[in-house]
N, C-alpha and C positions, 0 to 999 in steps of 0.2 A: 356704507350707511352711517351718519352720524346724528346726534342728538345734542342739539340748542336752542336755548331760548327762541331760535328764529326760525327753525324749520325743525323737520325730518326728511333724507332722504338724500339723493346727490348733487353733491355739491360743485361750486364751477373749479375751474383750473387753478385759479390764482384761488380763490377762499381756499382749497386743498393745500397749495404751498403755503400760506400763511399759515395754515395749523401746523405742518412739518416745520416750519421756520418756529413755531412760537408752540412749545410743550405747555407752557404757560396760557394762553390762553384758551386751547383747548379744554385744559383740567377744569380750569375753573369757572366753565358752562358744562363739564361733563355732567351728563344726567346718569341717575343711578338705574342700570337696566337690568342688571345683574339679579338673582333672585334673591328675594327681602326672607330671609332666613335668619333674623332676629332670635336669639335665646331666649328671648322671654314668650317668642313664638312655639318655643322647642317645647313647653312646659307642660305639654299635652295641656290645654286650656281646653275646657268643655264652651260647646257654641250654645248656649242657654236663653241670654237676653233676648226677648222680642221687644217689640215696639214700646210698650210699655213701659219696661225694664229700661231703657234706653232715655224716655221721654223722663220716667222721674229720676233719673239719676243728672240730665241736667237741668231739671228745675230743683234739685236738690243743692248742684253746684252752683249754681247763677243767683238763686233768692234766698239770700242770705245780709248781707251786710248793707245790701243797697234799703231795702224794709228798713232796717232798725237802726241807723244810723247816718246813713246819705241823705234821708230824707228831711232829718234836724239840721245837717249841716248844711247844704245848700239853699232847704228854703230858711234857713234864720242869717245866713251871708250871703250867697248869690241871687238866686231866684225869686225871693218871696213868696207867695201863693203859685205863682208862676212857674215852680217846680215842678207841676204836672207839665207843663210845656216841656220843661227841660227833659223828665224823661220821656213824653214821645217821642220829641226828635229821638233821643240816645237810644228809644225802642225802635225804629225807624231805619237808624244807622245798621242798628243791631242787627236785625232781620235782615236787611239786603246782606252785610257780611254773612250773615250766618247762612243765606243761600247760596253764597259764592263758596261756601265752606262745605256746604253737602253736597255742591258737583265734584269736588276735589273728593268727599270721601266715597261717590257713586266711582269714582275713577278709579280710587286707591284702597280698598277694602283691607289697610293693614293697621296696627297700632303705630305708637309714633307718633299722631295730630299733624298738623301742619306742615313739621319738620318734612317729616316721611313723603308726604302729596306734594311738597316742592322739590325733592330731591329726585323723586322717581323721573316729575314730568319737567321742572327748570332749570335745575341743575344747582352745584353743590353751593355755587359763593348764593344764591338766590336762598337756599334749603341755611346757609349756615346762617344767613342775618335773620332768616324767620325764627327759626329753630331757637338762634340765641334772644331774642325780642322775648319770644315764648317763655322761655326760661327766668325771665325778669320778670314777665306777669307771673309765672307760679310761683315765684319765691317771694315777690313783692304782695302778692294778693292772699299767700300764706300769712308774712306778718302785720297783715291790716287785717283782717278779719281775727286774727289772735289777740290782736289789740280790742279790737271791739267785742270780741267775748270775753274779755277780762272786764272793759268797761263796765258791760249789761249785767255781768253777774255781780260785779261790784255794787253797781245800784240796787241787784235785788236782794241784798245782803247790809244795805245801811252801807256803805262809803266804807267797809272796812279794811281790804286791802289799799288803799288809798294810803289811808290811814299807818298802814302799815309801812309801806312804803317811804310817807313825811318822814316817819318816826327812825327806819334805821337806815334807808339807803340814802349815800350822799345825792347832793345834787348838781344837775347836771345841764341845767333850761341852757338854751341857745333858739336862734331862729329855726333850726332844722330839727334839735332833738326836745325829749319833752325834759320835764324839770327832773325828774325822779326816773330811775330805770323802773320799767316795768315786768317785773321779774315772774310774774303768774304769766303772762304771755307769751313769754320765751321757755318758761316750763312746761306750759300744753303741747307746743308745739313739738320738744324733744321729749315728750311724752305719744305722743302720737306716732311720731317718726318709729320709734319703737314697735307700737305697735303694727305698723305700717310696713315694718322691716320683720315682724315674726310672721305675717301672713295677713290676708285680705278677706278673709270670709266673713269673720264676727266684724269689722268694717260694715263691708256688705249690707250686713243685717242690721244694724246698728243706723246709718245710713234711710234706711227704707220707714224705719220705726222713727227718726227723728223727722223727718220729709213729711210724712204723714201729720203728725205735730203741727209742722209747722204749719201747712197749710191750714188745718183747722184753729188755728190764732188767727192768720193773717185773715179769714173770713170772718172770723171774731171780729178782730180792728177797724175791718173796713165797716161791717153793719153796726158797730156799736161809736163807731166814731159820727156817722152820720145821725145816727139817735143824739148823742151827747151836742154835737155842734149844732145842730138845729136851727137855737134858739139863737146862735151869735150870728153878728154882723159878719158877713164874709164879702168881701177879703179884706175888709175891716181898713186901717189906719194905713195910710200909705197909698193903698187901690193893689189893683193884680199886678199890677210892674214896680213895685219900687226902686228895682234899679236899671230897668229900662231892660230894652232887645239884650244888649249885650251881655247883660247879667245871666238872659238866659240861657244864652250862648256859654258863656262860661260855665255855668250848674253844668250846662248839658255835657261840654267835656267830662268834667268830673262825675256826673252820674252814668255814662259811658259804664265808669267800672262796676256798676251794679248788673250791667250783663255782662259781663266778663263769666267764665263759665263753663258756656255751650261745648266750648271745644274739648270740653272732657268726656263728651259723647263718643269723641274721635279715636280715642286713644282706647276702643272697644272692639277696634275692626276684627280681632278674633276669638270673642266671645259672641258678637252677635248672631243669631238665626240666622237672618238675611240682610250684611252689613251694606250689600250696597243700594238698598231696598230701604232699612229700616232707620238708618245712620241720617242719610238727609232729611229724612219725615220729621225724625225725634229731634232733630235741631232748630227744625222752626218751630213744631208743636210745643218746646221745653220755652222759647223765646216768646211767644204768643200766650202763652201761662202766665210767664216774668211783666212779660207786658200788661198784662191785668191786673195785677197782685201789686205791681208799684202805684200804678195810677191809684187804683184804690186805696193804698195807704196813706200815699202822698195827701189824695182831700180832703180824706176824716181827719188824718192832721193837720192839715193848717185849718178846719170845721174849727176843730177842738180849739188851740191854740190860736192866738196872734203871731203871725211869723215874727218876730221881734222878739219874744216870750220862748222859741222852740230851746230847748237841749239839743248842743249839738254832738253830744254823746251817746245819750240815752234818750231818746227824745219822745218814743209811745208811751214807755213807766212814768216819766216825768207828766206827760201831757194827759193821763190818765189819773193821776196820784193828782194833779191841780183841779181835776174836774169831779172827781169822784162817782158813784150811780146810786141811784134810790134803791136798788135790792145788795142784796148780800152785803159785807164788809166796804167801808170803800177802797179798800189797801187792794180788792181781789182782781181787779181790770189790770192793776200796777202788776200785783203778781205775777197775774196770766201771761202778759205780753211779756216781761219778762224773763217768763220761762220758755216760752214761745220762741225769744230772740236767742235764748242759748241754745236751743234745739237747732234752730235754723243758721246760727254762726257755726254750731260741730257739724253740720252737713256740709254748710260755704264751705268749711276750712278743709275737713276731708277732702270734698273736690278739688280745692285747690292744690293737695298736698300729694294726692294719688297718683294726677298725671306727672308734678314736678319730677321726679326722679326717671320717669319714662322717656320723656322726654330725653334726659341728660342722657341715660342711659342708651338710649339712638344716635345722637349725636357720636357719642365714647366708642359706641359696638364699627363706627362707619370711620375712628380716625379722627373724625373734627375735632373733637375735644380729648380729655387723655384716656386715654384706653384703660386704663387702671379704674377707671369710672363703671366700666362695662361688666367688671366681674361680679357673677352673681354666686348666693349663697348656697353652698351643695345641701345645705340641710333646710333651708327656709322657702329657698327657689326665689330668691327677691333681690334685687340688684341693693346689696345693703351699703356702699362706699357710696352711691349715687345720692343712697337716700339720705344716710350722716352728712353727706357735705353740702346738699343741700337743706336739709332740716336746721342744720349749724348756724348758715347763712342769711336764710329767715329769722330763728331766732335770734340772731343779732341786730336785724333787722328792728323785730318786735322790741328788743331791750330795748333802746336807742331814739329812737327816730318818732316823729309825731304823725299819728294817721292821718291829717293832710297829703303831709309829704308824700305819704307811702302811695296816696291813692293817684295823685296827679300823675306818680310817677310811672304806677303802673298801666293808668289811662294812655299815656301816649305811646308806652310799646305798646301794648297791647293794639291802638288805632293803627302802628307803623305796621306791624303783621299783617293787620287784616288788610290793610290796601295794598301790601304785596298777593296778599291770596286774590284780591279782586284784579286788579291787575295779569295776575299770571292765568285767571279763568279766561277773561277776557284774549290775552295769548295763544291759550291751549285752543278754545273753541276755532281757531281757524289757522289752525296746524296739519298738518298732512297727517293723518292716521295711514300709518299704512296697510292696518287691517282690514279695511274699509276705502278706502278710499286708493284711487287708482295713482299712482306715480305718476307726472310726469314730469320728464329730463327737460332741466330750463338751465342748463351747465351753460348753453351757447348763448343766453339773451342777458342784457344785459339791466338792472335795475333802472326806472325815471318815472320822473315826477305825475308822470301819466300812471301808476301804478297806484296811485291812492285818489283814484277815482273812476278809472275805469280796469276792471281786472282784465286778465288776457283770455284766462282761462274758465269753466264753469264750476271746477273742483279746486280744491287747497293746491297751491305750490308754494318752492320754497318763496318765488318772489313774493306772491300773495300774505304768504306769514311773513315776509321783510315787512311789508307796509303795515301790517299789523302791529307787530313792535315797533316801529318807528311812533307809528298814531298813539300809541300807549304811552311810549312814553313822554310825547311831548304833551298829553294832555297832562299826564301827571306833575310837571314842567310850569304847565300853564294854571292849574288849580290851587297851586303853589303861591302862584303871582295872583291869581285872583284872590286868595285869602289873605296877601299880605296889603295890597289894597284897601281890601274889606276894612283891616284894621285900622288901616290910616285913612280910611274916607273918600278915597279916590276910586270915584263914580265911572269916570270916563277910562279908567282903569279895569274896572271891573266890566264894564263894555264891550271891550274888547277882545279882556280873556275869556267872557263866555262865547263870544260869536266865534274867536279859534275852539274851544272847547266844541262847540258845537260842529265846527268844520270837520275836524278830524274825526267826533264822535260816528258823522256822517257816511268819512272816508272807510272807518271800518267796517260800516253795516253793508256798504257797499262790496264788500268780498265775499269771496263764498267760502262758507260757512264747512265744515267737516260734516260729516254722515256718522262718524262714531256713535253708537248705540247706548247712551247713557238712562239707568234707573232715573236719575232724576238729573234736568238742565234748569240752569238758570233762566229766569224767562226775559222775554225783552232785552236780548243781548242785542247789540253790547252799552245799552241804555241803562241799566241796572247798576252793572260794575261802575259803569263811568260816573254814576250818581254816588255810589258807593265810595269812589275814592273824593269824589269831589266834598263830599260831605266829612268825612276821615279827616281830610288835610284841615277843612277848613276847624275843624275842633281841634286840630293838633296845634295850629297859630294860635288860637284865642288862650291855650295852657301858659301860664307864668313862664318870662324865657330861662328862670331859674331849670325849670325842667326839663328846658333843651339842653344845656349844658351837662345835666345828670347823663341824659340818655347818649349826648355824642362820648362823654366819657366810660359809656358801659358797651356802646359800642366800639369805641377804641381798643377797649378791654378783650372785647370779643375775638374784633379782628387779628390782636395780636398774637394770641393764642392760636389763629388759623394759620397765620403764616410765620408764627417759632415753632409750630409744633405739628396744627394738621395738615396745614400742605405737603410736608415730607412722608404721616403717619394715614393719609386718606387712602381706604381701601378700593377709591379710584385713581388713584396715582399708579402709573406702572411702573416705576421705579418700586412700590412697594410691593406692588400684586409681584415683580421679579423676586424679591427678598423674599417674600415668604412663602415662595412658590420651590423658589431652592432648600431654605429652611425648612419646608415639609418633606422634600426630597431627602435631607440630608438623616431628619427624623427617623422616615421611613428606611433608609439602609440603616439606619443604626437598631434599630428595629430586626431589621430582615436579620444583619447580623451577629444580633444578641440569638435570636432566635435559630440559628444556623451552631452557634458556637454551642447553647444549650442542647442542640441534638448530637454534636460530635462528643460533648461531655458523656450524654447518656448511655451512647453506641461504646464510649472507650469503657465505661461502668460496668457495662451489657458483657464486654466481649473477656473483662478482666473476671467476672464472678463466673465466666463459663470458664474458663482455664482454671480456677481454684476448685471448681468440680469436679475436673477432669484430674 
């Protein structure tokens, strides 16, 4: 019995000697079956979270930075008033990912995110490019939301860190970095880390009390921005598109990052009551929250505002502070949201910052990355090297780099992830379970073309999951070519990739489907994923090719690391499972015969003070 990407179960004559001929690529679809005995699983963790618990912890992580900042900068550059467009699509995207993400966590009830759920069920190199994607979003979405809580409170404070800043740090502008380091942003964050590294309860709480907060602002902004705008021309100068479909398309990539998030639901699998129950509910329920709270904010601000007029830093203080209100102070609307956007960036940022080290910390405990990552603290119980070098690396991040940057960049890992997670649901769904579903030997037939349209059989086999990866990936193939069309305007291009698109989408619904017994499936498979990634790709084309270049080079980065370091150090490698299988043998005699020597010691002690007796 083997586990691939392409099946479960036995395999033919010749795919058997290719894997005997090829150690290599066995490994590197090896799926991890082995029991998920994680240390940070070890830590006796009380199972506490119910649904609730769950639901605001990612609308705690996800409604943050998209509210109080996304909304200035996309509608006053990309979108215009059209920004609510931009985030439904991105709420849209969202949701479909985020269902493809509670089957994987109804499958995988462990901590870890994403990493974990493709390692168990796709295997390592599949588990190492999510896992590292992941990794980029948490470090990346670390120092943009640290940026933008320096911003907000800088504004509610009169420009004074700014200030501070002109005044003694050199400078530094470039197209990628901002003019002046920004040095409160990189301070929070290696303040946090800290905290983060002595223990997670006052977090927690901290957490639950700022969530609360915020959402009672963001009902604030929305009912009081529609009182304030009222009386303006909307969508005023320009119209709803000022910069046409495309401009939407682009906001829409970029507000992408304002559900970024969710997945820190994931990384709860054992603390929750009933994670493979409560885990998928709380990821749509957290995303269907996010998706209300933006649209709302989005219209009372461009209400308020002329998109042309918005801050695209601080943009509810500012657009509140220009308008003023007949009761109380006029400063006090400026205030509220203000304080409001600092509540809601320390909750972003925690979430962003709680699962980053777990994550690495998964990777490190399995070999992919360096093992030296994986050790945890005897006195704190918290993986503290994980969480310094990635806390470090954020705030270098934050020093540095302009929140633009930070955010496109963490948009397109973060879409690259999720269209591996949709893709691999898509996969898993019509795979041979073999708890459920009945084996059968297809060693003797042979793979064709007739196989991805008419099956042989009623149930999963391996040739059946053949067709199925082949169909995946060539849509994903052809989604690719249809977005690069898109962008160059070739109609009869895009024609043709959706009528394949739709051919193959066709060819998988036509297989049968597994019987595995899952808390919650994706619905309208495999129509959902296929929209899921089609939509993914096509936002990841429209992102600046600057930031394809970033991402191939963080994946180079990735890779190289896998094959100098975990390929040889993966605790699916049997070259290493042999080394440290001797190494604990050698342990254990050394052991047995410390222990053996100590009793002859005792006995020779024993027999000498009886003879001085005597």
């Amino acid at each position: 019995m083997y586990c691939t990407p392409w099946g479960v179960g036995r395999s033919s004559p010749k795919r058997r000697r290719l894997r005997q001929s090829s150690s290599f690529g066995s490994h590197f679809f090896k799926s991890k079956i082995i029991k998920l005995a994680l240390k940070l699983s070890e830590l006796e963790k009380k199972r506490t979270l119910g649904l609730l618990d769950l639901t605001s912890i990612g609308v705690g992580s996800t409604l943050g930075a998209g509210v109080y900042v996304l909304s200035g900068q996309v509608g006053r550059e990309q979108s215009g008033p059209a920004v609510i467009l931009s985030f439904t699509i991105a709420a849209f995207s969202s949701i479909l990912s985020g269902m493809c993400y509670a089957e994987f966590g109804a499958r995988v009830p462990k901590s870890g995110s994403g990493y974990i759920y493709s390692y168990v069920t796709m295997g390592e190199f599949c588990a190492l490019t999510i896992g590292w994607n992941l990794v980029l979003s948490y470090v990346v979405g670390t120092a943009s939301v640290a940026k933008a809580w320096s911003t907000n409170l800088d504004a509610l404070i009169g420009c004074q860190i700014r200030s501070f800043t002109v005044q003694y740090m050199p400078f530094i502008g470039s197209n990628l970095t901002e003019n002046y380091p920004d040095i409160f942003a990189a301070v929070i964050i290696l303040l946090l880390c800290c905290l983060l590294a002595y223990g997670v309860e006052e977090v927690a709480f901290i957490n639950k009390l700022f969530t609360m907060v915020n959402i009672v602002v963001i009902i604030f902004v929305t009912l009081a921005g529609f009182f304030v705008g009222e009386e303006n021309d909307w969508p005023g100068a320009g119209g709803f598109l000022p910069y046409g479909f495309q401009g939407v398309i682009t906001g829409t990539a970029t507000c992408f990052y304002a559900f970024v998030g969710f997945d820190a639901i994931a990384t709860t699998g054992e603390e929750a009551i009933n994670p493979q129950r409560d885990i998928p509910y709380s990821i749509v329920l957290s995303l269907i929250v996010c998706c209300i709270a933006y649209l709302g904010v989005s219209a009372s601000l461009t209400l308020m505002v002329p998109y042309f007029f918005l801050d695209k830093e601080a943009p509810l203080p500012s657009a509140f502070a220009r308008n003023g209100m007949d009761w109380a102070k006029k400063r006090a609307p400026s205030y509220l949201t203000g304080i409001g956007a600092t509540c809601a960036l320390t909750t972003s940022l925690l979430g962003a910052m709680f699962p980053m080290p777990r994550v690495i910390y998964a990777m490190a405990e399995d070999g992919i990355l360096f093992r030296k990552l994986a050790e945890v603290s005897e006195k704190t119980k918290t993986p503290v090297i994980a969480t310094a070098v990635s806390g470090a690396l954020a705030a270098l991040l934050a020093l540095v780099f302009k929140l633009d940057e930070l955010v496109d960049f963490m948009s397109i890992g973060t879409l690259m992830a999720y269209t591996l997670v949709a893709t691999s649901v898509m996969v898993l769904r019509y795979r041979v379970d073999t708890s459920t579903d009945p084996v059968i030997d297809t060693s003797a037939e042979y793979f064709s073309m007739m196989d991805f349209v008419k099956p042989r059989y009623k149930t999963p086999t391996d040739l059946s999951a053949t067709s199925v990866a082949y169909s995946t990936s060539v849509i994903a193939l052809v989604s690719i070519l249809f977005s690069i069309c898109s962008l160059f305007g070739s109609i009869n291009g895009m024609i043709v990739c959706a009528v394949l698109i739709v051919i193959f989408t066709i060819s998988i619904w036509l297989q049968p489907e597994s019987k595995a017994f899952l808390n919650f499936k994706v619905p309208l498979i495999p129509f959902v994923p296929v929209v899921n990634v089609l939509v993914n790709v096509y936002l990841m084309v429209f992102l600046p090719w600057g930031i394809w270049v970033k991402l191939i080079f963080w994946l180079a980065a990735g890779y190289s690391i896998y094959f100098g370091y975990g390929w040889k150090h993966s605790s699916e490698n049997p070259n290493y499972k042999k080394k440290i299988s001797e190494k604990s043998q050698e342990e254990m005699a050394l052991v047995n015969g410390n222990v053996e020597a100590k009793e002859n010691r005792t006995e020779e002690v024993f027999v000498s003070s009886e003879s001085e007796k005597q």
